[in-house]
N, C-alpha and C positions, 0 to 999 in steps of 0.2 A: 473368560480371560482371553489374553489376545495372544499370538502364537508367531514371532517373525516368521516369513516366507521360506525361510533356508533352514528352519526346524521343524517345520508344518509336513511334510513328506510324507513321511513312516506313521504319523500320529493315524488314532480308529477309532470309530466307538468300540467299547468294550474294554480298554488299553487301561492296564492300573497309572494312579498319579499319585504320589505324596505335597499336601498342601501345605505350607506354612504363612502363619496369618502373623502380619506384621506387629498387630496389638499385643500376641502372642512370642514372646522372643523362641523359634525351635531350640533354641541351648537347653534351654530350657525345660518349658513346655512341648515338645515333640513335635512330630511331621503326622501330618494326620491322612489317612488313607481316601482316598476317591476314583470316583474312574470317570474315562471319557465319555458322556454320553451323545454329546454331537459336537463335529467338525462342519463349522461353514467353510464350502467351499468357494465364496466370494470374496476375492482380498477386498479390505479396506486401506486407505493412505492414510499414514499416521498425524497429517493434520485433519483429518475428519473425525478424528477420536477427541472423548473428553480428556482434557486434562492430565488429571491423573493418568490416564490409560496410557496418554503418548509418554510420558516418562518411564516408559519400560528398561529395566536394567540389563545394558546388552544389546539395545538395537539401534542400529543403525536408522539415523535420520529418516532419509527418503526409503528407507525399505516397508516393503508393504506389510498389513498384519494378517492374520485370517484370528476369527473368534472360535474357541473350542469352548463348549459348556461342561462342566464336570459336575457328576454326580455325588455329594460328600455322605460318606457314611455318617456322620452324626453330625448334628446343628448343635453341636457344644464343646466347650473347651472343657476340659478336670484342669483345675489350676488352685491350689491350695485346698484341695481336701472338697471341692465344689463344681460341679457342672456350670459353667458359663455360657449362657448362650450368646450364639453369633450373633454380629449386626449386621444390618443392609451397610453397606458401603466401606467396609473393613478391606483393607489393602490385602495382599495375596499374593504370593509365587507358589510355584509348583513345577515338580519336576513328573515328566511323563517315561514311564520306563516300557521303555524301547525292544529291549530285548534283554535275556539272562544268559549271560556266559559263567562257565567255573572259571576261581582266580588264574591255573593255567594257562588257560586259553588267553585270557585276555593278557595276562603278560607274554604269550608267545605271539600274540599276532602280529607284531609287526616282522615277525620272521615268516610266517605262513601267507602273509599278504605277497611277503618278496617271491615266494616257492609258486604263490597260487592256488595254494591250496589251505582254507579253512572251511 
């Protein structure tokens, strides 16, 4: 998957991901677990990409991409009582988690960022 330039930073191999396959509604059908297993660190420009890839939701035209590979814990969806398996070329987002705060925290940071101290 492709990763704009201004979220690419903090990403790792090893970094959990939750994936949702578009054929799949997550309302649904859930976010399914993966991790990162490689970060290229060569950007691509988003007219060099196919198609589908350059319509990524959330990026900016001219900004560049870089490709993360993700490892999927299962090649199958459960979706009425049945394992589905995946296809080659099934659309895809995924969120990469970054880091884990308690709810606290994360609601006091914008005070602790003022102090300086989190």
């Amino acid at each position: 998957m492709y990763v704009p330039s201004r979220a690419v930073g903090f990403i790792k191999p090893g970094m959990s991901a939750l994936v949702r396959y578009q054929a799949f509604p997550y309302q649904k059908f859930g976010q399914h677990p993966a991790r990162v297993r490689e970060v290229v660190t060569t950007s691509v420009r988003p007219e060099e990409l196919p198609t589908s890839a350059a319509a990524m939701p959330g990026a900016v035209q001219a900004e560049p991409v870089y490709r993360i590979r993700l490892e999927l814990d299962q090649q199958t969806v459960r979706a009425y009582g049945a394992q589905i398996p995946l296809r080659s070329g099934m659309l895809v987002d995924a969120s990469v988690m970054l880091e884990r705060r308690k709810l606290y925290e994360w609601v006091l940071e914008p005070l602790f960022s003022i102090s300086g101290r989190l």
